[in-house]
Kinemage of the C-alpha trace (Angstrom):
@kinemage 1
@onewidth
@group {chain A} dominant
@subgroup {mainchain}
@vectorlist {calphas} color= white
{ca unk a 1} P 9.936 -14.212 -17.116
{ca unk a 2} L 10.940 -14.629 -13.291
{ca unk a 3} L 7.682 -15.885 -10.691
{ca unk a 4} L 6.345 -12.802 -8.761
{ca unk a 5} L 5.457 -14.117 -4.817
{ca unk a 6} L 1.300 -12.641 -5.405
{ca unk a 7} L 1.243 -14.625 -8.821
{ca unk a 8} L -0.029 -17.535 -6.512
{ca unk a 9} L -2.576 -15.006 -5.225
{ca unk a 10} L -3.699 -13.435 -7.904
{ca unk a 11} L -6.686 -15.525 -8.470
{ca unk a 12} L -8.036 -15.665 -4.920
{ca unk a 13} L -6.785 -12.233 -3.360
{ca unk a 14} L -10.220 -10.296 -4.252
{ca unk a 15} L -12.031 -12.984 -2.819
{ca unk a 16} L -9.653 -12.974 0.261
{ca unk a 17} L -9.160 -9.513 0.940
{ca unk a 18} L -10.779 -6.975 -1.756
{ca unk a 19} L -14.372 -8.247 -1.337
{ca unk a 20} L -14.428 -7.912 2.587
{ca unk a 21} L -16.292 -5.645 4.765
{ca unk a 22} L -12.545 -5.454 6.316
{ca unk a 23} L -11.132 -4.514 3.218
{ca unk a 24} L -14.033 -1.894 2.357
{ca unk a 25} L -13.384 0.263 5.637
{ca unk a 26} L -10.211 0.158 5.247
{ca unk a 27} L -9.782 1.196 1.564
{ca unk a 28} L -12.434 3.399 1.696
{ca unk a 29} L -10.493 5.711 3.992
{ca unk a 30} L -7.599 5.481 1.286
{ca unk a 31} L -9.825 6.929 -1.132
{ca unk a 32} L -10.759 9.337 0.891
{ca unk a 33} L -7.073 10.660 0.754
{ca unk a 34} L -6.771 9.887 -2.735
{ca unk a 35} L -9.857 11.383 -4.008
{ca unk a 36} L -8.884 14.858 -2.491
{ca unk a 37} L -5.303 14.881 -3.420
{ca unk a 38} L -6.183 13.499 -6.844
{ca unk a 39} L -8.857 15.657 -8.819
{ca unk a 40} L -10.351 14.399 -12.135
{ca unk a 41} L -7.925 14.923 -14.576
{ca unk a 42} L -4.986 14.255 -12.739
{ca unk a 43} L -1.998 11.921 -13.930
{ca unk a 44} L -0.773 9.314 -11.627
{ca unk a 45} L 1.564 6.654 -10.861
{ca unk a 46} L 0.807 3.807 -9.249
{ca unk a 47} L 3.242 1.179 -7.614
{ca unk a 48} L 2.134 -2.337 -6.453
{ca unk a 49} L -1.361 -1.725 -8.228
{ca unk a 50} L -2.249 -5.539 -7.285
{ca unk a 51} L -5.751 -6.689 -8.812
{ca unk a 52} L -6.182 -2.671 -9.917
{ca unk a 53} L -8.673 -2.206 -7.160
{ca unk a 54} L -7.596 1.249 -6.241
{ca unk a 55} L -6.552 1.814 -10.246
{ca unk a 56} L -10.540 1.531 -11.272
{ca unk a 57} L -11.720 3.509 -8.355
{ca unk a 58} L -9.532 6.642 -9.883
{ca unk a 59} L -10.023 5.952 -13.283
{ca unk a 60} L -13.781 5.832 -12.954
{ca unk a 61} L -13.452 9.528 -11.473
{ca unk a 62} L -11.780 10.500 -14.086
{ca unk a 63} L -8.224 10.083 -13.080
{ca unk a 64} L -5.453 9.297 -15.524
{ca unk a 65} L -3.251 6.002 -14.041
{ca unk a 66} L -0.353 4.136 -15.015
{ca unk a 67} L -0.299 1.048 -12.397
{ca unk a 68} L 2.497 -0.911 -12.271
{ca unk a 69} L 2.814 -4.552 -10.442
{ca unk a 70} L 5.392 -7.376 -10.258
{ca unk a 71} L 3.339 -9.846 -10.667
{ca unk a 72} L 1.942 -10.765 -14.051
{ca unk a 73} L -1.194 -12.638 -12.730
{ca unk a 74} L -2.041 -9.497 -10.695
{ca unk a 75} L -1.760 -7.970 -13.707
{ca unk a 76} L -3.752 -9.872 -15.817
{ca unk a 77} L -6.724 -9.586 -13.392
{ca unk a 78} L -6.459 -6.103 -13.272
{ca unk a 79} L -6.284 -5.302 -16.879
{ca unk a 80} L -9.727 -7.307 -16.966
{ca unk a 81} L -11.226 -5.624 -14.019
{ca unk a 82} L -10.168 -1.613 -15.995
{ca unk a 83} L -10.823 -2.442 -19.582
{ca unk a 84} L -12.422 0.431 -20.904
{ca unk a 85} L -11.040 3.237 -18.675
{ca unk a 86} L -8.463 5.228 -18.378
{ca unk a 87} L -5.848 3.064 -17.532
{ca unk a 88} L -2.423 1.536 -18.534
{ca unk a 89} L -0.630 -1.048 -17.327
{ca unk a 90} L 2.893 -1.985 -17.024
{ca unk a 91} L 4.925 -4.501 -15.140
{ca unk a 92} L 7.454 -3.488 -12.846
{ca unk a 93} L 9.788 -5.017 -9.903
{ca unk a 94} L 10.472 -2.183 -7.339
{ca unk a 95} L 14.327 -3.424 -7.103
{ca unk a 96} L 15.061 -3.124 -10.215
{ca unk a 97} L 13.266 -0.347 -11.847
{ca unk a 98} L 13.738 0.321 -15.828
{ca unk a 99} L 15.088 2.996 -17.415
{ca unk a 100} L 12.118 3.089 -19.503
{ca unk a 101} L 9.970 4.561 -17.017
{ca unk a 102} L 11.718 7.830 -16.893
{ca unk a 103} L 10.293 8.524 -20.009
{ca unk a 104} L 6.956 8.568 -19.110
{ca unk a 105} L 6.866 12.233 -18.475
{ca unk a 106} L 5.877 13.888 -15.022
{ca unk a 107} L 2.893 12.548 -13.066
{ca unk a 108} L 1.092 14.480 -10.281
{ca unk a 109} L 1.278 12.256 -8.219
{ca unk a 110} L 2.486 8.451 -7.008
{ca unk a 111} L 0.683 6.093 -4.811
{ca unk a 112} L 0.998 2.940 -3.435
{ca unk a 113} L -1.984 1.113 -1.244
{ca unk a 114} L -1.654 -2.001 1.569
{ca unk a 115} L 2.388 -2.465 1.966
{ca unk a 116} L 3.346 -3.330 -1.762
{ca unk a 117} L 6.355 -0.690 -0.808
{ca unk a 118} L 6.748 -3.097 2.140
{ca unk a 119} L 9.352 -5.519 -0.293
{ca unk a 120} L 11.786 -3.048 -0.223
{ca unk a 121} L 14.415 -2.928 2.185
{ca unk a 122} L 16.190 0.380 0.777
{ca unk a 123} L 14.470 3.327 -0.779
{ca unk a 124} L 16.963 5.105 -2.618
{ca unk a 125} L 16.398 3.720 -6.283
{ca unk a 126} L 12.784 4.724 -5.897
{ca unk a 127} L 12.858 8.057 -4.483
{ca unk a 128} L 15.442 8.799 -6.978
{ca unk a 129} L 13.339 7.900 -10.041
{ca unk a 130} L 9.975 9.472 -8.169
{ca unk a 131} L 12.096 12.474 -7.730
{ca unk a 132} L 11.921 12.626 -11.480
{ca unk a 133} L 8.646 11.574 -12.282
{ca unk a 134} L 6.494 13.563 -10.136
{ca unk a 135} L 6.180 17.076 -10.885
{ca unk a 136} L 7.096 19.700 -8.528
{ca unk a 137} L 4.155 20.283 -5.841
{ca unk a 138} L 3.147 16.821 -6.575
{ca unk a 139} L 2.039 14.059 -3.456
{ca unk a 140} L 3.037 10.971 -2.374
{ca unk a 141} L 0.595 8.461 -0.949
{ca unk a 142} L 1.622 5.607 0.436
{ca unk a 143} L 0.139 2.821 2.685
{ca unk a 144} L 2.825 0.781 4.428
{ca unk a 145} L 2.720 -1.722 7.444
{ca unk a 146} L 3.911 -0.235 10.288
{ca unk a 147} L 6.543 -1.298 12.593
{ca unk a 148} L 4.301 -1.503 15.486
{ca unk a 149} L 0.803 -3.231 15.636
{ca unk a 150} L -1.036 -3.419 18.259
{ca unk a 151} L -3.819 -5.985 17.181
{ca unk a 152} L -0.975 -8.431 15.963
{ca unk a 153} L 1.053 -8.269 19.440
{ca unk a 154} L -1.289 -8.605 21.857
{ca unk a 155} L -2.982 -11.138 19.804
{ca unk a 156} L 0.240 -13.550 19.151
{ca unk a 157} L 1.387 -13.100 22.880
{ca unk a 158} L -1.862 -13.538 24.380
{ca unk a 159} L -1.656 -17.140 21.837
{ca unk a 160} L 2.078 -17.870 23.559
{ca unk a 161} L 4.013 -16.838 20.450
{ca unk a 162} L 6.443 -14.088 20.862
{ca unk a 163} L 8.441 -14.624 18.244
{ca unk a 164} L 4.985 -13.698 15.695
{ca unk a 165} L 4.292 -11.084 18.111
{ca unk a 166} L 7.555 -9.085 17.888
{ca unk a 167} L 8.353 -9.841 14.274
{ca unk a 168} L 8.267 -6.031 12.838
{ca unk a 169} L 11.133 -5.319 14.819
{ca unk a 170} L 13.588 -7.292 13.250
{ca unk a 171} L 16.014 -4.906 11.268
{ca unk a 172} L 16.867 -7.294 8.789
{ca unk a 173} L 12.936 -7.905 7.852
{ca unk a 174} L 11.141 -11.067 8.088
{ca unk a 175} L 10.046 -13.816 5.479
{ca unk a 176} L 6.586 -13.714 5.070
{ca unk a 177} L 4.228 -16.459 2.890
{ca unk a 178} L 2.139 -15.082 -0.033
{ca unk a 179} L 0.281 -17.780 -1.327
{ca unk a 180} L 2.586 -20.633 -2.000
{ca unk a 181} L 5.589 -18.662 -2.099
{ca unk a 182} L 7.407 -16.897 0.277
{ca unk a 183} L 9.321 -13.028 0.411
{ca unk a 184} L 11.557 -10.778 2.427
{ca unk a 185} L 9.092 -8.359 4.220
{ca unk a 186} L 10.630 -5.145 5.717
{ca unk a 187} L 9.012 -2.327 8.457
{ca unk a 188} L 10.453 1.104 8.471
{ca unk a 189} L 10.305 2.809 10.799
{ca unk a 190} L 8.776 6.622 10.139
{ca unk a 191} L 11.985 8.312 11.041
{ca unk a 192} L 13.480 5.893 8.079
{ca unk a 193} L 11.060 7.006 6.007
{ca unk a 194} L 11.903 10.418 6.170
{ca unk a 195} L 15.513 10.260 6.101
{ca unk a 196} L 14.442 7.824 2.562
{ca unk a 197} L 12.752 10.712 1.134
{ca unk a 198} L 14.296 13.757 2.143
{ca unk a 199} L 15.342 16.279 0.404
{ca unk a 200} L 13.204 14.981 -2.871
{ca unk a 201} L 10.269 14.896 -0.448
{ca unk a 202} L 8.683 16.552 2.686
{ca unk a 203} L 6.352 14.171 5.008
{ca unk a 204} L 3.157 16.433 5.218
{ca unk a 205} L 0.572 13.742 6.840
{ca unk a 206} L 0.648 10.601 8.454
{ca unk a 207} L -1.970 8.689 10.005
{ca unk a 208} L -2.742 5.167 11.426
{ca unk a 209} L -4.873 2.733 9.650
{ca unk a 210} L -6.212 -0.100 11.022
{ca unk a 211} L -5.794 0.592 15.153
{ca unk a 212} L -9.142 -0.645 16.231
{ca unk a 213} L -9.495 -3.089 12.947
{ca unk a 214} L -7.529 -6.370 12.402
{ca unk a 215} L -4.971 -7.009 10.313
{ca unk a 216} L -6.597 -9.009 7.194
{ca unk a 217} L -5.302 -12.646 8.056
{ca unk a 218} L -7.681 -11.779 11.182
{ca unk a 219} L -10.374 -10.802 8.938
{ca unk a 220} L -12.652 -14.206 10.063
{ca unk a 221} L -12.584 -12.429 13.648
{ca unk a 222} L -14.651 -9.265 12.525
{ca unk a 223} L -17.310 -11.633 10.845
{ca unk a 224} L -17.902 -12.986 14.546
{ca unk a 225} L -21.152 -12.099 15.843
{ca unk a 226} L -19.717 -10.133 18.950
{ca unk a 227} L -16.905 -8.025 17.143
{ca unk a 228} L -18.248 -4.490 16.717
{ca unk a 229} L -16.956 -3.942 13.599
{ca unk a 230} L -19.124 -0.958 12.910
{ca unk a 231} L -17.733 0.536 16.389
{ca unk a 232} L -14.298 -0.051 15.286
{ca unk a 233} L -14.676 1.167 11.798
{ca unk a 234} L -16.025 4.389 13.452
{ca unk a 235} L -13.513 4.637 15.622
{ca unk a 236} L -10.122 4.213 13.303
{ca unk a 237} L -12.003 6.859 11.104
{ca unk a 238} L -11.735 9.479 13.463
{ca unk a 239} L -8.272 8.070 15.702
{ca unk a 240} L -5.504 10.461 14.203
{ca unk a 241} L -3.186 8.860 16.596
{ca unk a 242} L -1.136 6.500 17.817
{ca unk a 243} L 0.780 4.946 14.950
{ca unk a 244} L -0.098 1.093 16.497
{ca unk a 245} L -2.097 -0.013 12.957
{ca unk a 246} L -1.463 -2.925 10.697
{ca unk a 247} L -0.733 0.314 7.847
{ca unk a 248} L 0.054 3.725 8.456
{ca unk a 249} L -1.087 6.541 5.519
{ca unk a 250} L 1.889 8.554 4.647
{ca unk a 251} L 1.778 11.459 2.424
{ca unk a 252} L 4.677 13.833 0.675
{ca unk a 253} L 4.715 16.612 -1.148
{ca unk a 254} L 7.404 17.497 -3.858
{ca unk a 255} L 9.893 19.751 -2.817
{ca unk a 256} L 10.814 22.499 -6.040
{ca unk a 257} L 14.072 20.760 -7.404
């Protein structure tokens, strides 16, 4: 079995990330979404389900989810972290995706939190196999890094580093360091997106997540006395626009085949 790049994080990441007040206001506002477009009872599929964070939340409510990950480790923690609800657990790679999982029947919905979707650099494969998973009328969620950020511009330039600063641009993607290993890390654009999706899928909501907020590997900033994190917090909950956050919350229905 081929090394997933988050095995090497597996063991720290909810330490890192999950646990944070950062990683609360942010995720809470996914839930938000989720918990509305998702009613107890529903069936979902999850993509990128990391340490199964976002897997318990649903499953606790009630929620029916199949989460998916590359990475074994991830896996493994998450499979701990659900045991006794209602959740299975398979592992998948997004570029390759089996044949196996078209017989899982139709889902409500699909979702995908904090840029897992992020490793691919064409969406055709899985729109084609969501396009037969998810039921008619179903929705999309999906949290990907946008292409612009304002937090992670202004902070590299004002630190003399341009090349950091601008890196979302590059059409080709950028290598980015997970733990000790290192992957191919890609930005579309939300004109992309919808050219990805369409017809299979209609873009019904998008909003910015993180525009006052950090990106996480500036998470030791909002634990600063001075940063007014609960300002901040207050403010990306109610900013519907500009699309300058780390992530960007896009949403799709299912268009009647």
């Amino acid at each position: 079995m081929s090394t997933a790049p988050f095995d090497s994080a597996a063991t720290d990441y909810d330490a890192a990330f999950t646990n944070t007040p950062l990683a609360h206001a942010l995720r809470s506002r996914v839930w938000q979404r989720l918990d509305t477009l998702f009613p107890p009872g529903s069936r979902v599929f999850e993509l990128a389900c990391g340490t199964g964070e976002d897997a318990r939340h649903l499953a606790a409510r009630g929620v029916r989810v199949f989460a998916t990950d590359h990475s074994e480790a991830m896996l493994k923690v998450a499979r701990q972290k659900c045991a006794g609800l209602p959740v299975e657990f398979a592992r998948l790679d997004l570029h390759h995706l089996e044949v196996g999982i078209l017989d899982l029947g139709f889902f409500d919905g699909a979702f995908s939190n904090f840029g897992g979707l992020n490793a691919l650099s064409n969406f055709q494969l899985l729109v084609s196999n969501l396009h037969r998973l998810v039921k008619p009328g179903g929705r999309l969620l999906f949290v990907l890094m946008g292409r612009w950020c304002a937090w992670e511009i202004f902070w590299h330039l004002a630190h003399g580093d341009a090349r950091t600063a601008l890196r979302r641009l590059q059409r080709g993607g950028v290598v980015a360091q997970v733990g000790a290993a290192a992957m191919m890390v890609y930005y579309p654009s939300t004109a992309e997106l919808c050219r990805a999706f369409a017809p299979h899928f209609r873009l019904v909501r998008v909003r910015p997540l993180g525009n006052f907020l950090p990106p996480s590997y500036l998470e030791p900033l909002t634990r600063c006395w001075w940063f007014p994190f609960r300002l901040f917090a207050s403010l990306d909950a109610q900013l519907l626009w500009p699309l300058w956050a780390d992530h960007t919350i896009y949403e799709w229905v299912r268009e009647a085949p």
